[in-house]
C-alpha positions as YAML, in Angstrom:
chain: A
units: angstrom
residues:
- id: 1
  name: UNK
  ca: [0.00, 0.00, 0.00]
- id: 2
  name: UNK
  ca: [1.13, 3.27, -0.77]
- id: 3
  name: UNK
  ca: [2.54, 5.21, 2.64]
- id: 4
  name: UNK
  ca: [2.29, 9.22, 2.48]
- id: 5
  name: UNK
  ca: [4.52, 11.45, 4.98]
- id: 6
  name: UNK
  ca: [4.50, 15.01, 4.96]
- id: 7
  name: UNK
  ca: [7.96, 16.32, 5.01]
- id: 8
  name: UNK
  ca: [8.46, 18.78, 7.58]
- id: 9
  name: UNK
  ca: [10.88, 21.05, 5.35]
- id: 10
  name: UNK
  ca: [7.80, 21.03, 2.28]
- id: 11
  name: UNK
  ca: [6.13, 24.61, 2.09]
- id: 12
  name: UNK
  ca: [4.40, 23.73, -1.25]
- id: 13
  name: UNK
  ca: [0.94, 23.44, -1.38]
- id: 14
  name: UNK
  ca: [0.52, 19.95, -2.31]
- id: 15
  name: UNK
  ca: [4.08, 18.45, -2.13]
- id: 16
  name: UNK
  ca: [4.24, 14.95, 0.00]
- id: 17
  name: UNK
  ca: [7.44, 13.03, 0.71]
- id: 18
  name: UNK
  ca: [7.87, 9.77, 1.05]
- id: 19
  name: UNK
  ca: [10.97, 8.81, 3.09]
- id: 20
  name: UNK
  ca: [12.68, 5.36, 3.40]
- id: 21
  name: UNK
  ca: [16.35, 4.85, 4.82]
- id: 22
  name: UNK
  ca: [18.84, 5.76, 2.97]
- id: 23
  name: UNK
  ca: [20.91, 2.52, 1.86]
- id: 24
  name: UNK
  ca: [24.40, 2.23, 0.52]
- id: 25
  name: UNK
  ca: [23.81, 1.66, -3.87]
- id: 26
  name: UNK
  ca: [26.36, 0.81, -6.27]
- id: 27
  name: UNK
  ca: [26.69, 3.03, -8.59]
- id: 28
  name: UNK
  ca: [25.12, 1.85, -12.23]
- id: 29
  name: UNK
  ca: [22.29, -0.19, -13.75]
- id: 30
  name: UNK
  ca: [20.40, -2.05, -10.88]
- id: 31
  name: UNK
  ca: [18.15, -5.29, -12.11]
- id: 32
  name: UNK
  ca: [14.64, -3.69, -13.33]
- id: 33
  name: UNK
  ca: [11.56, -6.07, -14.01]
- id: 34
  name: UNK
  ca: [9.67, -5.43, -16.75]
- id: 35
  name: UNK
  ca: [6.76, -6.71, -17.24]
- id: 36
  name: UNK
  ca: [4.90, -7.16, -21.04]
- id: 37
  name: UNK
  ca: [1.24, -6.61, -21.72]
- id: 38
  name: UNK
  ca: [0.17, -10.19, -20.24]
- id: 39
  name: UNK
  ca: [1.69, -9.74, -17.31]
- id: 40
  name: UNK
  ca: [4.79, -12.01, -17.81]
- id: 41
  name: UNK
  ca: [8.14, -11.03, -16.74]
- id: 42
  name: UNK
  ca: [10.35, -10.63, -19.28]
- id: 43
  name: UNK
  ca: [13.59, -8.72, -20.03]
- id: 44
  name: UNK
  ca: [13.43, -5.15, -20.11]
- id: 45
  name: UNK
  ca: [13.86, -3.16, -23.64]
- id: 46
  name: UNK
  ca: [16.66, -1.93, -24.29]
- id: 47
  name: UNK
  ca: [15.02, 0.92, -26.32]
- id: 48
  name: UNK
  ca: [13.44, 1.91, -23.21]
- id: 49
  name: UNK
  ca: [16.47, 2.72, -20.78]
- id: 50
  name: UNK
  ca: [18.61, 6.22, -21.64]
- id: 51
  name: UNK
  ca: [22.63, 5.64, -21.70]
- id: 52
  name: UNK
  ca: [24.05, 7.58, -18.51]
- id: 53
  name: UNK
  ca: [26.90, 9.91, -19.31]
- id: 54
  name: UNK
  ca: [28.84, 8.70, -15.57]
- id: 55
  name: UNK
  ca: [26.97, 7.25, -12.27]
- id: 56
  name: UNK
  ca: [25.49, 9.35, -10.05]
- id: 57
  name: UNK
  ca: [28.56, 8.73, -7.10]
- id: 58
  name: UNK
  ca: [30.34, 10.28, -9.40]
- id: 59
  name: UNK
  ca: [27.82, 13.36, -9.38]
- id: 60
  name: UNK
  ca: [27.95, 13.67, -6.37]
- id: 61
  name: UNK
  ca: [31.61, 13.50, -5.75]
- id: 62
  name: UNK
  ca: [31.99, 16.42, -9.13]
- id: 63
  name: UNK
  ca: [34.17, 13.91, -10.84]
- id: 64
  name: UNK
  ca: [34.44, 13.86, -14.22]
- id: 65
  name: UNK
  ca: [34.18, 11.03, -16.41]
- id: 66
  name: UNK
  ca: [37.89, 10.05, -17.41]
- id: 67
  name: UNK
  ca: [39.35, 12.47, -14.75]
- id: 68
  name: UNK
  ca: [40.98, 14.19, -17.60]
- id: 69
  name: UNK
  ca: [41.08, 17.87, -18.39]
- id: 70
  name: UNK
  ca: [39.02, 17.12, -21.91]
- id: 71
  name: UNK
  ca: [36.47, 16.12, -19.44]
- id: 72
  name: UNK
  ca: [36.22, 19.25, -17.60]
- id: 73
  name: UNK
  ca: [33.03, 20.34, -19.21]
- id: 74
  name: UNK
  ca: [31.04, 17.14, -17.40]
- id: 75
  name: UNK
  ca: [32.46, 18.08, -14.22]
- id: 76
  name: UNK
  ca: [29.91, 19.20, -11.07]
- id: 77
  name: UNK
  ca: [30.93, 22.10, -9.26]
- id: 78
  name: UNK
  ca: [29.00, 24.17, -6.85]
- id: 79
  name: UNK
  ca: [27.95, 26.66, -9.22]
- id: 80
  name: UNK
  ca: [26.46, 24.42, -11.87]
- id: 81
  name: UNK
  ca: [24.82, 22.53, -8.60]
- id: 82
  name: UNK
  ca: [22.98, 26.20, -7.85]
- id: 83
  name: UNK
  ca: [21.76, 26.92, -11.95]
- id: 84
  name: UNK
  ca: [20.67, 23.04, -11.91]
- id: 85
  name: UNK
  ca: [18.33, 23.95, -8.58]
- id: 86
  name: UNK
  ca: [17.28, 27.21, -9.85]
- id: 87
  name: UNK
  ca: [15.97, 25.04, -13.09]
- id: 88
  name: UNK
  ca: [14.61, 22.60, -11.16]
- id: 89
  name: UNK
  ca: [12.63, 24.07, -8.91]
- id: 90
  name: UNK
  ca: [11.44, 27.04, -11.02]
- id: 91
  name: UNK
  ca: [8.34, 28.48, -8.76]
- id: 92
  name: UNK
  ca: [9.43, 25.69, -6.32]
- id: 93
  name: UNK
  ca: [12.43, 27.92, -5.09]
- id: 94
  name: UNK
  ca: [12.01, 26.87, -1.06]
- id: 95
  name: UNK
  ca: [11.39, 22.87, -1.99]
- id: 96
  name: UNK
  ca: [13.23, 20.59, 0.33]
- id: 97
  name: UNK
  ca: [16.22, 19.31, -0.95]
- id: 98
  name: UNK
  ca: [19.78, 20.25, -1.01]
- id: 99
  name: UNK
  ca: [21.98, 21.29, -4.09]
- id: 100
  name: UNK
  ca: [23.78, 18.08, -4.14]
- id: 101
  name: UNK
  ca: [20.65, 15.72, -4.78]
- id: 102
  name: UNK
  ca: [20.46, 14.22, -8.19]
- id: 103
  name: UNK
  ca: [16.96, 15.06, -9.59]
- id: 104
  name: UNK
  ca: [15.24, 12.90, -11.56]
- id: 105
  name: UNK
  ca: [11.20, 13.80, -12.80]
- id: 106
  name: UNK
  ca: [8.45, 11.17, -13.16]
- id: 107
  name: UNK
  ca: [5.24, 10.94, -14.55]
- id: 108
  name: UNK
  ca: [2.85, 8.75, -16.02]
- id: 109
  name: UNK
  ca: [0.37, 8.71, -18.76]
- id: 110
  name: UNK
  ca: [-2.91, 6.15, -19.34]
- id: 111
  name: UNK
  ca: [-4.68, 6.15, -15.93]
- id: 112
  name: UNK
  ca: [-8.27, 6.46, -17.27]
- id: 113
  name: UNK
  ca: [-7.67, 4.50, -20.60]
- id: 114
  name: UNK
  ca: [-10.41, 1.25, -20.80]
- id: 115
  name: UNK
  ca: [-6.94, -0.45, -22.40]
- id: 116
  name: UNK
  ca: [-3.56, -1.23, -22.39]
- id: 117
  name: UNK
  ca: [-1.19, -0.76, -20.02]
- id: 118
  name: UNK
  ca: [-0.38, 2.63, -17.77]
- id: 119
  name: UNK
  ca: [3.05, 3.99, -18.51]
- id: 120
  name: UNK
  ca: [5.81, 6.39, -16.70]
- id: 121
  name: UNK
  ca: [8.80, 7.58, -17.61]
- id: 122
  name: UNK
  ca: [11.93, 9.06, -15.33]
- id: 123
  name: UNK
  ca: [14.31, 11.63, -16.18]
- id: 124
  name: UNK
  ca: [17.49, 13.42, -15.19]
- id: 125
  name: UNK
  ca: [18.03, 16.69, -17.16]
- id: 126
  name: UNK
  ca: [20.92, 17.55, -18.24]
- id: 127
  name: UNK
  ca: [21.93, 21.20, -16.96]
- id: 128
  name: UNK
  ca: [24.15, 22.32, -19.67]
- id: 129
  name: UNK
  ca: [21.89, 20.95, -22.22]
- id: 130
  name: UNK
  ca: [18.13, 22.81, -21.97]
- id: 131
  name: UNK
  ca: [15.57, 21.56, -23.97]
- id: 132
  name: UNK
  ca: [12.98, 24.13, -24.77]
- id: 133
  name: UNK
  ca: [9.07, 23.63, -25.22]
- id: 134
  name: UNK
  ca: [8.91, 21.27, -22.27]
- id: 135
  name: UNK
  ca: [5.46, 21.63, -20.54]
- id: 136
  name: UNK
  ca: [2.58, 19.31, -19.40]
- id: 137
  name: UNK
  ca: [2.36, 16.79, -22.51]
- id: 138
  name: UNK
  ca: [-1.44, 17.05, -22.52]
- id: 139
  name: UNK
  ca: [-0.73, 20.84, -23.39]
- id: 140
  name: UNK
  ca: [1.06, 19.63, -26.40]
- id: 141
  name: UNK
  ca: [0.28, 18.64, -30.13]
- id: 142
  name: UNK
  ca: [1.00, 15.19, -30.81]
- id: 143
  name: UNK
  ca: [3.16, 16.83, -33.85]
- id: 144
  name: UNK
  ca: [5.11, 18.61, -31.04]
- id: 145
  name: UNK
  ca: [5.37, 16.04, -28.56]
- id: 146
  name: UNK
  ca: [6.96, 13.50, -30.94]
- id: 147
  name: UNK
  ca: [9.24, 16.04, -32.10]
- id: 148
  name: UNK
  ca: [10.51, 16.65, -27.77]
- id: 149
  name: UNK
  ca: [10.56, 12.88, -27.36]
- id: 150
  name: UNK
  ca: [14.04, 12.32, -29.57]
- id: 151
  name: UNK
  ca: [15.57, 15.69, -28.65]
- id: 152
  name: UNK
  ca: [14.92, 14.83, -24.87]
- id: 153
  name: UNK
  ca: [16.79, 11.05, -24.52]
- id: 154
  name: UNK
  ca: [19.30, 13.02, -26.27]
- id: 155
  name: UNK
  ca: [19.99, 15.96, -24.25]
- id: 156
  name: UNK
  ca: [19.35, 14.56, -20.68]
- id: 157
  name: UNK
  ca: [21.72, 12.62, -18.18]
- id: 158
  name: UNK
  ca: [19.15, 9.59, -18.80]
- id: 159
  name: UNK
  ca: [15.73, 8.25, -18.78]
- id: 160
  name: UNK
  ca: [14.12, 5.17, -18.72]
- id: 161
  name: UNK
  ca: [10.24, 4.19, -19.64]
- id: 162
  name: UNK
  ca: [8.47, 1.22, -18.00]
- id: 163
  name: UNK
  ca: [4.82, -0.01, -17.49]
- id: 164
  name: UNK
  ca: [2.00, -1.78, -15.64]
- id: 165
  name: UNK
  ca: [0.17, -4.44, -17.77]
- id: 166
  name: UNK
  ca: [-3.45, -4.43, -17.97]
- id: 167
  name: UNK
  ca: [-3.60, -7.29, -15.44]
- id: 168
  name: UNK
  ca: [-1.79, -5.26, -13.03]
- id: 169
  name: UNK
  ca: [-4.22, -2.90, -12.94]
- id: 170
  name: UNK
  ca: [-6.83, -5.40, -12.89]
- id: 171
  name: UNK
  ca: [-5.65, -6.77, -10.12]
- id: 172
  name: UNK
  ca: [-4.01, -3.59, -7.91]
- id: 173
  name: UNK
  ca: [-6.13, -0.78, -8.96]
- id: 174
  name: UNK
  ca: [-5.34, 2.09, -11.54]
- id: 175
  name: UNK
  ca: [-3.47, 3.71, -8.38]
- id: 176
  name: UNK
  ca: [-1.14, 1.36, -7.33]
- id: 177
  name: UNK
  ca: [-0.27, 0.07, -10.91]
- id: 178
  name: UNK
  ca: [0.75, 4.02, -11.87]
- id: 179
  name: UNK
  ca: [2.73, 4.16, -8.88]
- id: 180
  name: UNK
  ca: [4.09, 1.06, -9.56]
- id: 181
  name: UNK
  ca: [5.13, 1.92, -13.24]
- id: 182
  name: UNK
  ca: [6.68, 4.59, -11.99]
- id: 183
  name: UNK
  ca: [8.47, 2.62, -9.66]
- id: 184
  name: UNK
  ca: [9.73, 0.37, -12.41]
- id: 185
  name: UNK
  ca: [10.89, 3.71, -14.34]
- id: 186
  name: UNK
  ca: [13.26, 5.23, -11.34]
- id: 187
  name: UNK
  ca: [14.46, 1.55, -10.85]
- id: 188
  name: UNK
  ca: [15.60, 1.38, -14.51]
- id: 189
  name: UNK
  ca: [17.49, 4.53, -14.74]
- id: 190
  name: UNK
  ca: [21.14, 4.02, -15.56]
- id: 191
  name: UNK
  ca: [22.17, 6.95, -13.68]
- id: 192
  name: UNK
  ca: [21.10, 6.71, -9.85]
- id: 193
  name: UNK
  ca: [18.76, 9.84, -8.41]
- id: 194
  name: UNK
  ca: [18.76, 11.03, -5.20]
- id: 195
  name: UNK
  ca: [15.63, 12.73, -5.07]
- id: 196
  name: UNK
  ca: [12.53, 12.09, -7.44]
- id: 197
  name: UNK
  ca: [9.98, 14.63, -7.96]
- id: 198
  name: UNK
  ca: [5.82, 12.91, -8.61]
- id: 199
  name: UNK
  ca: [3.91, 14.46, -10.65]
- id: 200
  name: UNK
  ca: [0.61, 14.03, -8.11]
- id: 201
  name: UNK
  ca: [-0.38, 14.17, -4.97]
- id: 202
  name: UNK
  ca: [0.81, 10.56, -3.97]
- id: 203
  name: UNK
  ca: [4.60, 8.59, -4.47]
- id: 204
  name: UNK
  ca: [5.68, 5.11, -5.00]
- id: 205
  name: UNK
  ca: [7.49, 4.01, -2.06]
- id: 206
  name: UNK
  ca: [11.12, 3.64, -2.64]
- id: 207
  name: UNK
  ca: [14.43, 4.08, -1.23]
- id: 208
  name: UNK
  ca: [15.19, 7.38, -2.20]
- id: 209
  name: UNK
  ca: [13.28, 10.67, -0.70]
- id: 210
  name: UNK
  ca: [10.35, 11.66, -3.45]
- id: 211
  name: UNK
  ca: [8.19, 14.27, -3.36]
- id: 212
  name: UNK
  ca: [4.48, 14.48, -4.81]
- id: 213
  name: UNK
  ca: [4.17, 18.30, -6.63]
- id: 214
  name: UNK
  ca: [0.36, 18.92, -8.07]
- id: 215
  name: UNK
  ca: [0.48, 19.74, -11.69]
- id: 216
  name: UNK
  ca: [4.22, 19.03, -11.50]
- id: 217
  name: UNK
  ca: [4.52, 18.59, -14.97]
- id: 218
  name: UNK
  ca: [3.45, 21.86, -15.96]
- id: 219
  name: UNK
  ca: [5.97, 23.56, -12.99]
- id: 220
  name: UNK
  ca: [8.96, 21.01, -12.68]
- id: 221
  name: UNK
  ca: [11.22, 20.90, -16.42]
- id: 222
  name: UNK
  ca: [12.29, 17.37, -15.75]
- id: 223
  name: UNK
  ca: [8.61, 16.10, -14.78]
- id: 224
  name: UNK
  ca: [7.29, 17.60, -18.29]
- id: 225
  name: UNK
  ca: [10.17, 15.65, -19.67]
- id: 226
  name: UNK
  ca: [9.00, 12.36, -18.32]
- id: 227
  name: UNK
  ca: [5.13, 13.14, -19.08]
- id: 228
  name: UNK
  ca: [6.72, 13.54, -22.63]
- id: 229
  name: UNK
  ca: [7.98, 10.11, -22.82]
- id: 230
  name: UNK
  ca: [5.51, 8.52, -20.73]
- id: 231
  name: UNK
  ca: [3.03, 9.74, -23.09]
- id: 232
  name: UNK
  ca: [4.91, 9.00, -26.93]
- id: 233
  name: UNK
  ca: [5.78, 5.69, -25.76]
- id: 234
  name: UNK
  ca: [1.79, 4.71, -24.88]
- id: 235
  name: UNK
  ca: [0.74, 6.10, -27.62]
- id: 236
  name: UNK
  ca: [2.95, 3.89, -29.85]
- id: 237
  name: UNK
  ca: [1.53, 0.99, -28.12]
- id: 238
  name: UNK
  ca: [-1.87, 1.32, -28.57]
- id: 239
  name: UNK
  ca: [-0.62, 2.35, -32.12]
- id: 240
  name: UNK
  ca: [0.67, -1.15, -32.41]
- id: 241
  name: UNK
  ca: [-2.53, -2.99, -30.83]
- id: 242
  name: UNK
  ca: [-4.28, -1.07, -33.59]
- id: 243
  name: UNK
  ca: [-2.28, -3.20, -36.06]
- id: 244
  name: UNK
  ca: [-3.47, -6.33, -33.91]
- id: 245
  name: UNK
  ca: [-7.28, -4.69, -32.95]
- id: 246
  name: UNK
  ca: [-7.93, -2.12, -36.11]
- id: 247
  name: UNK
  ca: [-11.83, -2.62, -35.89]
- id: 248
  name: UNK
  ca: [-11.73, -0.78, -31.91]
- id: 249
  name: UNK
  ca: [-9.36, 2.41, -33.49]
- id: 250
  name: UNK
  ca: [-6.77, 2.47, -30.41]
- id: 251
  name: UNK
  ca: [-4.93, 4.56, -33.01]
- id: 252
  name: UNK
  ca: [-7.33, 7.06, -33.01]
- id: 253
  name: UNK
  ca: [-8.92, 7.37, -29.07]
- id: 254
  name: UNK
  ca: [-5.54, 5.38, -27.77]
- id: 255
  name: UNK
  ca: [-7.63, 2.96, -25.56]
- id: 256
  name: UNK
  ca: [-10.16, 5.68, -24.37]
- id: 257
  name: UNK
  ca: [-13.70, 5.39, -23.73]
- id: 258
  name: UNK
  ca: [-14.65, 7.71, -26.56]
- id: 259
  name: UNK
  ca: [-18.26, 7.28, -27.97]
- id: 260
  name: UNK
  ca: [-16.46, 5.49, -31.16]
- id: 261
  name: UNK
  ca: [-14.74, 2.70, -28.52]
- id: 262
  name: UNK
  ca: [-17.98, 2.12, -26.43]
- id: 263
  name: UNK
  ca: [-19.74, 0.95, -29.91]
- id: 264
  name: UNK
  ca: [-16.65, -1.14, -30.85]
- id: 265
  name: UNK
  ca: [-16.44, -2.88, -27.78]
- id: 266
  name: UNK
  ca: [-20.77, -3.60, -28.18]
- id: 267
  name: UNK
  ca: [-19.82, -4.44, -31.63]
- id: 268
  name: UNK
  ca: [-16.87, -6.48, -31.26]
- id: 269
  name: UNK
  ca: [-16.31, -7.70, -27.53]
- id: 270
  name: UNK
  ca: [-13.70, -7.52, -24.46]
- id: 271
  name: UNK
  ca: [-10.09, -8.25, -26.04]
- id: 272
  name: UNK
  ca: [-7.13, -9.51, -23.44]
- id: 273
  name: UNK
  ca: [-6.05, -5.77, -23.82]
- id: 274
  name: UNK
  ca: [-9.10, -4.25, -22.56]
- id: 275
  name: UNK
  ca: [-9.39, -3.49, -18.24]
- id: 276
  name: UNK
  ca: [-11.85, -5.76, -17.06]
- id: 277
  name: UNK
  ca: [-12.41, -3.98, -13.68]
- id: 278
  name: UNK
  ca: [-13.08, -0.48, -15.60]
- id: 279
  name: UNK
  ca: [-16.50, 0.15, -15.26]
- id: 280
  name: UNK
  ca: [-18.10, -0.03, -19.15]
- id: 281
  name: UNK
  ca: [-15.86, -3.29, -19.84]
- id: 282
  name: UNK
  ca: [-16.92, -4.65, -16.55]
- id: 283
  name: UNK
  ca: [-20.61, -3.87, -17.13]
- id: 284
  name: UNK
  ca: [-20.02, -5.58, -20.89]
- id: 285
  name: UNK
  ca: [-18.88, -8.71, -19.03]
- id: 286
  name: UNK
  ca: [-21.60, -9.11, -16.60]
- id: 287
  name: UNK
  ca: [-24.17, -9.21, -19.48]
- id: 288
  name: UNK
  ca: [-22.55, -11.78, -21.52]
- id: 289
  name: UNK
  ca: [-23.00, -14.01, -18.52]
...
């Protein structure tokens, strides 16, 4: 179950912490499970993990990469510490973390979907490298969003992208299943945060300090980030189950219940894709029995 704290530094309307102890991590990729659209393990895609430029001990040490002067321009000092916060935290200027924490932004896109699995994404901006146009992904053109995807798992210190299947929400709830995508996503990130910032009012529980910011990805640069790539990469899923479903139009509505879905799935039926304990597919299910 999820576990809410409030932290007693947070002076943001709406920001939440959740706290575990602090344990000792090698620095590098840590085992991720991923998990595909039927709910079986399987190995994680390599398309959806970001290469880290160096580990976050590293970071936090200001080493650079090499420890040679041709490296210099990678290397952490205080200063670049106090622009990275000022980016960060935007409007957020008295949020509780130090300039030393590694910042990573998460998000997730296809809560209210009838199908296909919830996504989130994770992401550690790259200070030197600002991407403009980031904002809330819903804000955004499809055109334009596709065009930030590319541009951001090039420019940032890394990302990652995981999911919940549909069975996972089935059987957790659309809550728990986001928070544990997003779990998944901070877990798969090649470079190791410190601190994670939620888009929400509620964070997965995990070993690092996170804190839940309201319409974070409109506010936070490295949460619109994530809600960028959280949202592409669903997209070209249900693109693809189009290609297996094209009479329900998943490319069109991407899994939602839009008038045009309702009819297919009276038409046509529940597919294994489809989130049996969503209210019209559940009420579709009943009747046929």
């Amino acid at each position: 179950m999820d576990r809410l704290a409030e932290h007693p530094g947070a002076r943001v309307p709406g920001a939440r912490t959740v706290a575990a102890p602090r344990q000792r991590r090698r620095a590098g990729r840590q085992p991720v499970e991923a998990i595909d659209g039927r709910g079986a393990p399987c190995e994680p895609d390599p398309a959806f993990h970001g290469h880290a430029p160096q580990p976050a001990a590293q970071l936090r040490r200001g080493e650079c990469r090499g420890g040679t002067a041709g490296h210099r321009k990678n290397q952490v000092t205080k200063k670049d510490n106090e622009k990275d916060h000022a980016m960060q935290s935007g409007l957020f200027d008295d949020l509780p973390y130090s300039l030393d924490e590694i910042i990573c932004g998460v998000d997730e896109a296809g809560r209210g979907p009838l199908a296909g699995p919830v996504y989130a994404a994770a992401v550690i901006l790259h200070r030197e490298r600002p991407i403009a146009g980031l904002r809330d992904s819903k804000k955004l053109t499809e055109a334009k969003r596709e065009e930030l995807a590319p541009l951001i798992k090039r420019d940032c210190i890394a990302w990652a992208i995981a999911k919940a299947s549909e069975a996972e929400i089935d059987r957790l709830n659309i809550l728990q299943a986001s928070l544990l995508a997003m779990k998944r996503a901070v877990h798969a990130l090649e470079t190791i945060p410190t601190l994670a910032l939620i888009d929400g009012n509620k964070c997965p529980v995990m070993k690092i300090q996170t804190i839940a910011i309201v319409d974070g990805d409109d506010k936070i640069e490295s949460i619109s980030a994530a809600s960028i790539l959280a949202k592409t990469a669903r997209d070209d899923a249900l693109r693809k189950l189009h290609r297996k479903y094209p009479q329900y139009g998943f490319d069109q509505h991407k899994g939602y219940g839009t008038a045009q879905h309702l009819e297919a799935l009276k038409l046509h039926g529940v597919t294994p894709v489809h989130r049996r304990s969503f209210a019209p597919v559940r009420e579709l299910l009943e009747l046929a029995f």
